[in-house]
Backbone atoms as SQL, in Angstrom:
CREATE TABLE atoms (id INTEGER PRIMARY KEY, chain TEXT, resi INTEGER, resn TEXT, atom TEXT, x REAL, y REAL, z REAL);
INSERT INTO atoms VALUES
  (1, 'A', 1, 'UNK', 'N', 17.437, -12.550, 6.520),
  (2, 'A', 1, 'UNK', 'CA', 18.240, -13.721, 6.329),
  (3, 'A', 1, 'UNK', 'C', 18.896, -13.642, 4.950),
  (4, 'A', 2, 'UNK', 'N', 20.425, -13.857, 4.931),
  (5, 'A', 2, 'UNK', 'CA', 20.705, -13.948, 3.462),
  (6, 'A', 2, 'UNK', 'C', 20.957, -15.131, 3.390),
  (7, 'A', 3, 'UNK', 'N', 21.250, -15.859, 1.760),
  (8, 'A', 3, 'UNK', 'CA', 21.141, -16.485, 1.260),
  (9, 'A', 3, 'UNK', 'C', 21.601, -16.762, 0.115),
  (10, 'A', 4, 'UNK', 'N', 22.568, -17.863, -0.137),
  (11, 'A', 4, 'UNK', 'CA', 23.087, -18.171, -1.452),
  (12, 'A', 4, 'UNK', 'C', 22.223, -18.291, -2.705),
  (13, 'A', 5, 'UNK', 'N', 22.180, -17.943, -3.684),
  (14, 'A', 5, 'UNK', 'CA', 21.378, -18.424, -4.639),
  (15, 'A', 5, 'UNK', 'C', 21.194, -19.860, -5.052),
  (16, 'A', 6, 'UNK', 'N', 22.187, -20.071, -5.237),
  (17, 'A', 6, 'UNK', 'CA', 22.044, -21.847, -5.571),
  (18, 'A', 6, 'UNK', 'C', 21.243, -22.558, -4.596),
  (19, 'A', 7, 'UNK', 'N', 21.182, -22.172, -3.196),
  (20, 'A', 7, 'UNK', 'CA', 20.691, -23.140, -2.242),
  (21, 'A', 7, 'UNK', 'C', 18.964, -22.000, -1.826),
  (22, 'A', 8, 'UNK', 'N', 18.892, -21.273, -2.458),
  (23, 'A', 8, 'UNK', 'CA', 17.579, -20.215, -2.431),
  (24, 'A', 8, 'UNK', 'C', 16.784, -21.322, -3.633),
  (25, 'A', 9, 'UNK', 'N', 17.526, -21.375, -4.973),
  (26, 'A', 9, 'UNK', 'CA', 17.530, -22.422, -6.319),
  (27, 'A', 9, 'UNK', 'C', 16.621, -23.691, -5.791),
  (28, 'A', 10, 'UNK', 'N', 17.599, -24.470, -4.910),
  (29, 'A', 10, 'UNK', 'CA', 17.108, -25.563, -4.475),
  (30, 'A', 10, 'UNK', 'C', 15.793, -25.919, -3.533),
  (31, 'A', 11, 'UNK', 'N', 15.831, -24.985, -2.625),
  (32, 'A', 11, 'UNK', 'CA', 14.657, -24.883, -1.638),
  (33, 'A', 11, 'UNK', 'C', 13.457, -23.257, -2.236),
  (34, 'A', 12, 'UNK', 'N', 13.344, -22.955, -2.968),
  (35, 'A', 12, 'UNK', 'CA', 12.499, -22.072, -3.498),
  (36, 'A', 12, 'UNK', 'C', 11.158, -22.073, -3.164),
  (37, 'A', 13, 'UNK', 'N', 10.712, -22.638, -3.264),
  (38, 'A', 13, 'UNK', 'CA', 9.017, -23.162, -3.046),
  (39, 'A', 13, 'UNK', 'C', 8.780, -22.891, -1.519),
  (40, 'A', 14, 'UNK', 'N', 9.578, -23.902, -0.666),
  (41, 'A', 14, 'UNK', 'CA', 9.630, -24.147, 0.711),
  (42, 'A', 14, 'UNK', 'C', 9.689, -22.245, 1.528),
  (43, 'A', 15, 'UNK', 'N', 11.015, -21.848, 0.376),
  (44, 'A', 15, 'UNK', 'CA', 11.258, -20.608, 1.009),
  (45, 'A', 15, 'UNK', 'C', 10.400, -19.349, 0.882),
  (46, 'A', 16, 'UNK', 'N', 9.299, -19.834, 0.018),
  (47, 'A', 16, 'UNK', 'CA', 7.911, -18.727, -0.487),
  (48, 'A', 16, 'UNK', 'C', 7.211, -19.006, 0.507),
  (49, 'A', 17, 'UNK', 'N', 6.776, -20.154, 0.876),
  (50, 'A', 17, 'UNK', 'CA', 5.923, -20.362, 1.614),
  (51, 'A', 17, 'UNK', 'C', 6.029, -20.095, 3.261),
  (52, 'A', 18, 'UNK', 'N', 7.779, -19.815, 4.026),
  (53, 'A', 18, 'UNK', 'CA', 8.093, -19.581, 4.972),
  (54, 'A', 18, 'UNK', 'C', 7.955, -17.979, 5.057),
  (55, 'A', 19, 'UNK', 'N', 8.522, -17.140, 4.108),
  (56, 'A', 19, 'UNK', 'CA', 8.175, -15.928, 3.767),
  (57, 'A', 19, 'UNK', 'C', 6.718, -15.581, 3.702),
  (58, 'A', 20, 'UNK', 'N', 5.812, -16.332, 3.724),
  (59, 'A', 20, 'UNK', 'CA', 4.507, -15.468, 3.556),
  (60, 'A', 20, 'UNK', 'C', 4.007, -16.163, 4.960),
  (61, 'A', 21, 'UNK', 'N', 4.302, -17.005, 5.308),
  (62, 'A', 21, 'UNK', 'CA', 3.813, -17.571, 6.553),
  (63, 'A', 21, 'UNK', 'C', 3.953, -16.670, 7.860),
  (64, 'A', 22, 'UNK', 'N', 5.496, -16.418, 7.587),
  (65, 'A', 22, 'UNK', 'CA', 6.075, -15.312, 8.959),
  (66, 'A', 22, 'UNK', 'C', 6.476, -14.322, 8.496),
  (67, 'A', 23, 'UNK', 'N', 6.333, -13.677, 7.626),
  (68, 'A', 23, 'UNK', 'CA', 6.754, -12.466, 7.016),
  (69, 'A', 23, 'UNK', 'C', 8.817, -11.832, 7.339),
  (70, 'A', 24, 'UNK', 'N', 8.922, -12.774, 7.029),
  (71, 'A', 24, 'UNK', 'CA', 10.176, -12.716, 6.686),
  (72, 'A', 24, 'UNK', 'C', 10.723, -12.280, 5.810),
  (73, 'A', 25, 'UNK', 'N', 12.225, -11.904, 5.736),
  (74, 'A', 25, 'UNK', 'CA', 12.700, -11.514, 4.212),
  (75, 'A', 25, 'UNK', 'C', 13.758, -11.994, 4.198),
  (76, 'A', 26, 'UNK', 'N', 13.781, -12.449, 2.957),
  (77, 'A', 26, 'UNK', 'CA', 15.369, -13.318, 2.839),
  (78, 'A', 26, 'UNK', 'C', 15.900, -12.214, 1.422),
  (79, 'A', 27, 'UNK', 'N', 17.763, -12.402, 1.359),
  (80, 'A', 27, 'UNK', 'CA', 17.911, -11.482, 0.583),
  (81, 'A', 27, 'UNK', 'C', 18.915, -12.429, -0.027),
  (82, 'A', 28, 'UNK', 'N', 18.851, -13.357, -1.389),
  (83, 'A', 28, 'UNK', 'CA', 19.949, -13.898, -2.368),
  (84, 'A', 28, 'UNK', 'C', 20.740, -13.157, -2.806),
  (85, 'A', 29, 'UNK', 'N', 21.766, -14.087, -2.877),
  (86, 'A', 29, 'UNK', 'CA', 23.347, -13.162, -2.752),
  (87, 'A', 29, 'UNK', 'C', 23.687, -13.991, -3.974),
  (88, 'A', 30, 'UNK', 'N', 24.758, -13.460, -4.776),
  (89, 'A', 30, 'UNK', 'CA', 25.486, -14.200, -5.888),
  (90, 'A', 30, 'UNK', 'C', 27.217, -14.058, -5.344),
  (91, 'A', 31, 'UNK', 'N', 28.255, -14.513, -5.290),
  (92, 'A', 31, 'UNK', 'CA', 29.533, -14.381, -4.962),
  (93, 'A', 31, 'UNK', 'C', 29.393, -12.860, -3.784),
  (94, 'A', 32, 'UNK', 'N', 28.699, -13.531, -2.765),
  (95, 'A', 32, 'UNK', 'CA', 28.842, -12.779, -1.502),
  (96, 'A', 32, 'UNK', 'C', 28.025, -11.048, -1.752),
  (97, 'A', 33, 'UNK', 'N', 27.344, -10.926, -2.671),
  (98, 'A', 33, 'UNK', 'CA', 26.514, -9.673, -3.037),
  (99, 'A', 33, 'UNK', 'C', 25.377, -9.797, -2.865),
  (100, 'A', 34, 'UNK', 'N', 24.045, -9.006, -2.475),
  (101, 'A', 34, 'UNK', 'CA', 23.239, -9.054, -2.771),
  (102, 'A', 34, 'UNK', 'C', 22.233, -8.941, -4.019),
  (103, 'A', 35, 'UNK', 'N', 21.737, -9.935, -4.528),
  (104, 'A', 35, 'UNK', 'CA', 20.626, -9.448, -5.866),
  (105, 'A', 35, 'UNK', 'C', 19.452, -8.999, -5.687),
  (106, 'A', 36, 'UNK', 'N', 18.849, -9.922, -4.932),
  (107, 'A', 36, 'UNK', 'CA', 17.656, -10.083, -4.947),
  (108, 'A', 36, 'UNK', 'C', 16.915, -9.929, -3.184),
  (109, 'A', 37, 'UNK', 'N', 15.928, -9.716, -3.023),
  (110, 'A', 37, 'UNK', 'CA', 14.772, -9.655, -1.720),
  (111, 'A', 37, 'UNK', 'C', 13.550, -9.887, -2.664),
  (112, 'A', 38, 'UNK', 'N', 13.388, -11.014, -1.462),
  (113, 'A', 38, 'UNK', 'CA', 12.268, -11.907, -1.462),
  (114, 'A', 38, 'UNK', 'C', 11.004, -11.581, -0.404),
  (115, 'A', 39, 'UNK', 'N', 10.297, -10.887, -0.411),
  (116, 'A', 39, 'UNK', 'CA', 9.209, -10.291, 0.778),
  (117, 'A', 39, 'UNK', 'C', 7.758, -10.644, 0.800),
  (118, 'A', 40, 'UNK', 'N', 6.843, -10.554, 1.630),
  (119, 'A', 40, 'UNK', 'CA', 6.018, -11.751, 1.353),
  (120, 'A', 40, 'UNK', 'C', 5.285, -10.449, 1.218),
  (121, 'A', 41, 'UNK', 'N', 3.849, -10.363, 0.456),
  (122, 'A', 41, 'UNK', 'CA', 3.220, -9.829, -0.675),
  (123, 'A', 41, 'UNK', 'C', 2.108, -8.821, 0.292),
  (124, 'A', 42, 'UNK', 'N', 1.931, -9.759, 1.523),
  (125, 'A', 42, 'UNK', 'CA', 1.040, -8.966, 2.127),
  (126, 'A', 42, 'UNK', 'C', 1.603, -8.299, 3.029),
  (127, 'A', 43, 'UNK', 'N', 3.094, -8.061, 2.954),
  (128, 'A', 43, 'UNK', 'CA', 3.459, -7.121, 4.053),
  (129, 'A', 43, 'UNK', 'C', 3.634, -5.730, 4.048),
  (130, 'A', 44, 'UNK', 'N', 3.816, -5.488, 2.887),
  (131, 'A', 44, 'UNK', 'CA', 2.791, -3.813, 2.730),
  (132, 'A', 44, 'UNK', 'C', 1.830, -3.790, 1.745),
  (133, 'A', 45, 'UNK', 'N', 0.459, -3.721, 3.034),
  (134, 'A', 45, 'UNK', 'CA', -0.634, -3.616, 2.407),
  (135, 'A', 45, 'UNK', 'C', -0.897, -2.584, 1.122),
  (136, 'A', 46, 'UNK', 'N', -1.366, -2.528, 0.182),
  (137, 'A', 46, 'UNK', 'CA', -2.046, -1.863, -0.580),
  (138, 'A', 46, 'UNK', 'C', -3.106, -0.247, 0.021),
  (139, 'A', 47, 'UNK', 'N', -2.894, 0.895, -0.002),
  (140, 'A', 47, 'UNK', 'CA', -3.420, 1.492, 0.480),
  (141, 'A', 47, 'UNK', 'C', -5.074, 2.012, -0.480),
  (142, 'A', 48, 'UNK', 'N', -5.873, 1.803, 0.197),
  (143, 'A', 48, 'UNK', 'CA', -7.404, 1.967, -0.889),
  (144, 'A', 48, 'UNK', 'C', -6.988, 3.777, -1.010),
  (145, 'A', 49, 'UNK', 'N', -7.730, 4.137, -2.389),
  (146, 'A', 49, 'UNK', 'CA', -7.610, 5.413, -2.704),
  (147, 'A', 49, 'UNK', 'C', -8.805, 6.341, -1.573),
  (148, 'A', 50, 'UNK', 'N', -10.146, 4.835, -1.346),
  (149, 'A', 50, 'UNK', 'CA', -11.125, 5.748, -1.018),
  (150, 'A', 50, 'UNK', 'C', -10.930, 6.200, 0.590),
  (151, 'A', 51, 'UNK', 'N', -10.570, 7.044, 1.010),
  (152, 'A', 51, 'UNK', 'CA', -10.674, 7.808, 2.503),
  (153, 'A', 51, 'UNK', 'C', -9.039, 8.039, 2.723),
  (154, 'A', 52, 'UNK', 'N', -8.924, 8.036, 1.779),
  (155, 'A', 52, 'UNK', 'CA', -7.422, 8.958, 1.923),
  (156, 'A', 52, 'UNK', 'C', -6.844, 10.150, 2.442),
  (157, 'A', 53, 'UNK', 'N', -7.920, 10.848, 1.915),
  (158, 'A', 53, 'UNK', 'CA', -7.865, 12.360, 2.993),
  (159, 'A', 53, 'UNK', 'C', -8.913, 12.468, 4.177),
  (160, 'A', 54, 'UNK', 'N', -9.527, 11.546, 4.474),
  (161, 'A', 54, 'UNK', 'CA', -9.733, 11.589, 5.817),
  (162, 'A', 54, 'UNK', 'C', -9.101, 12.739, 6.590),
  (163, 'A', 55, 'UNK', 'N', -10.208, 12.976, 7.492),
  (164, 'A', 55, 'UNK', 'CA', -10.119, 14.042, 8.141),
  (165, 'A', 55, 'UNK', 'C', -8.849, 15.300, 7.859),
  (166, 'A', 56, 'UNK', 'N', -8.893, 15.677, 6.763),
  (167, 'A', 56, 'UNK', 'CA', -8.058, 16.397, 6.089),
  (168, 'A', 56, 'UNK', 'C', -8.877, 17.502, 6.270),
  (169, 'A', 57, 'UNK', 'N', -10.775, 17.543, 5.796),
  (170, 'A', 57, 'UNK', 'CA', -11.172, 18.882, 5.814),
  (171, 'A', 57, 'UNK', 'C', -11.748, 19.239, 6.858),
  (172, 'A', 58, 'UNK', 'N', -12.611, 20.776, 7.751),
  (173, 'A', 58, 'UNK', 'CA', -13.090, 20.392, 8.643),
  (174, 'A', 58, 'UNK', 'C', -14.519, 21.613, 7.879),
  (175, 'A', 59, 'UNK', 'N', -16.008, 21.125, 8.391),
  (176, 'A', 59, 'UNK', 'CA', -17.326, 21.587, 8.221),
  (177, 'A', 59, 'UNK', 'C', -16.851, 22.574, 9.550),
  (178, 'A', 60, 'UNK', 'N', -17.321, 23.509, 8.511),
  (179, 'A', 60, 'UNK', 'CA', -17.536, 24.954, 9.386),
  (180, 'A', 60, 'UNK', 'C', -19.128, 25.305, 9.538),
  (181, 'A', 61, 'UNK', 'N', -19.976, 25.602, 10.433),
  (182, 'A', 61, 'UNK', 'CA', -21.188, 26.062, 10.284),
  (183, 'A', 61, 'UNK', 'C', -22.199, 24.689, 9.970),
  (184, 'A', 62, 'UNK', 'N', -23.528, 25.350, 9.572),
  (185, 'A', 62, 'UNK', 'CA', -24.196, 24.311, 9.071),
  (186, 'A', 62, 'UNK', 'C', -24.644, 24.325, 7.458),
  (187, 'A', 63, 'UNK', 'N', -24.281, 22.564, 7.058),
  (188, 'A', 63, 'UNK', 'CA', -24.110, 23.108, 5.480),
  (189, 'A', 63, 'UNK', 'C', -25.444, 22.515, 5.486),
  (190, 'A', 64, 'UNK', 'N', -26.498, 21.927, 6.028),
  (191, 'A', 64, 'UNK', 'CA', -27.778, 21.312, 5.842),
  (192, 'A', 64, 'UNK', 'C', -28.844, 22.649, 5.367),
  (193, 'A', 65, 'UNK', 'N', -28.659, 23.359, 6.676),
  (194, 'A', 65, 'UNK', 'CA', -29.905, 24.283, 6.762),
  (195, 'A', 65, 'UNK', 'C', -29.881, 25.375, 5.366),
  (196, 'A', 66, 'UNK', 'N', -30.934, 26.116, 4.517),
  (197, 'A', 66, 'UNK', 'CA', -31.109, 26.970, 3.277),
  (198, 'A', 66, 'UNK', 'C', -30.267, 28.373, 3.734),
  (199, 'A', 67, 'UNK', 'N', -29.587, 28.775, 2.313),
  (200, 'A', 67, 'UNK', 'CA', -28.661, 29.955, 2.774),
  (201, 'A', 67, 'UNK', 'C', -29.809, 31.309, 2.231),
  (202, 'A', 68, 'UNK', 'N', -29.026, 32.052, 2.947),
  (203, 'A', 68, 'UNK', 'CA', -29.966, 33.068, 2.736),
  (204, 'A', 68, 'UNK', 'C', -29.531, 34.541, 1.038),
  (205, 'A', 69, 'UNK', 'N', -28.525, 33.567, 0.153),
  (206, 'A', 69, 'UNK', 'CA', -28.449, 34.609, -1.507),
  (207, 'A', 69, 'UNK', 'C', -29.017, 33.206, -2.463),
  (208, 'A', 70, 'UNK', 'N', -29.930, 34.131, -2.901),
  (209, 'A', 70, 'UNK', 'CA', -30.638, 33.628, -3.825),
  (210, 'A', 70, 'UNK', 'C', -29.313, 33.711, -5.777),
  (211, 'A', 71, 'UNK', 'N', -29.486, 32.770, -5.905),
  (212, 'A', 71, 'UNK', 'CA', -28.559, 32.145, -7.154),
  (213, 'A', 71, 'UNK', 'C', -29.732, 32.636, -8.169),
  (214, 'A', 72, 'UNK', 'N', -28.816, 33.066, -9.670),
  (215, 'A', 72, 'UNK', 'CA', -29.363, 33.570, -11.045),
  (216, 'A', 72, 'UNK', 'C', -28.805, 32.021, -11.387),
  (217, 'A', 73, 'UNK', 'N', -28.912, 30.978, -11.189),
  (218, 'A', 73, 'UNK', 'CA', -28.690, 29.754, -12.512),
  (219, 'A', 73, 'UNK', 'C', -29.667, 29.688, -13.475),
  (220, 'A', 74, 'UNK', 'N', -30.846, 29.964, -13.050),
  (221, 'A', 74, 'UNK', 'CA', -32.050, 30.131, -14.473),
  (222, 'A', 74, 'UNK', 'C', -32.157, 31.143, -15.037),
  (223, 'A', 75, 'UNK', 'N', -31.277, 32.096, -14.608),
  (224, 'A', 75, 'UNK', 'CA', -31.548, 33.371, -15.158),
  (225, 'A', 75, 'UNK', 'C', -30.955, 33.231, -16.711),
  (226, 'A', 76, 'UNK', 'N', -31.801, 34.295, -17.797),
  (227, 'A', 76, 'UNK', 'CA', -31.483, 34.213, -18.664),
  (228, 'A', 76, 'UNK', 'C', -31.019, 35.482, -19.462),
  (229, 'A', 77, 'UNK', 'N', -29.529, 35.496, -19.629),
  (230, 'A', 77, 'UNK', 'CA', -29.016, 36.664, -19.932),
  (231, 'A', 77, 'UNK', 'C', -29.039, 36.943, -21.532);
């Protein structure tokens, strides 16, 4: 929906609250241009960092069971 500024000006409040209600977007115009979009906050969610790469890697074998090369980490050189 566009929208004059002056009359975006006047009804402002009303028009936040229709925007987050129905996720609408209105776009204020100044002498027939666009300035501004108005979008309601939860309409693109925030993506969490944690499980981002989800199923990105895949387990080969079994990593539970003891491998069979013995590691020098205590060894002392």
């Amino acid at each position: 929906m566009y929208m004059k500024a002056s009359d975006f000006k006047a009804k402002c409040l009303e028009l936040m609250d229709k925007v987050h209600d129905y996720h609408e977007e209105i776009i204020i115009t100044k002498h027939g241009k666009p300035v501004a979009r108005l979008v309601s906050a939860q309409a693109e969610p925030k993506k969490s960092i944690f499980g981002f790469m989800k199923d990105l890697a895949k387990i080969k074998g079994d990593i539970i069971a003891p491998i069979d090369t013995k590691w020098d980490a205590e060894k002392d050189e």
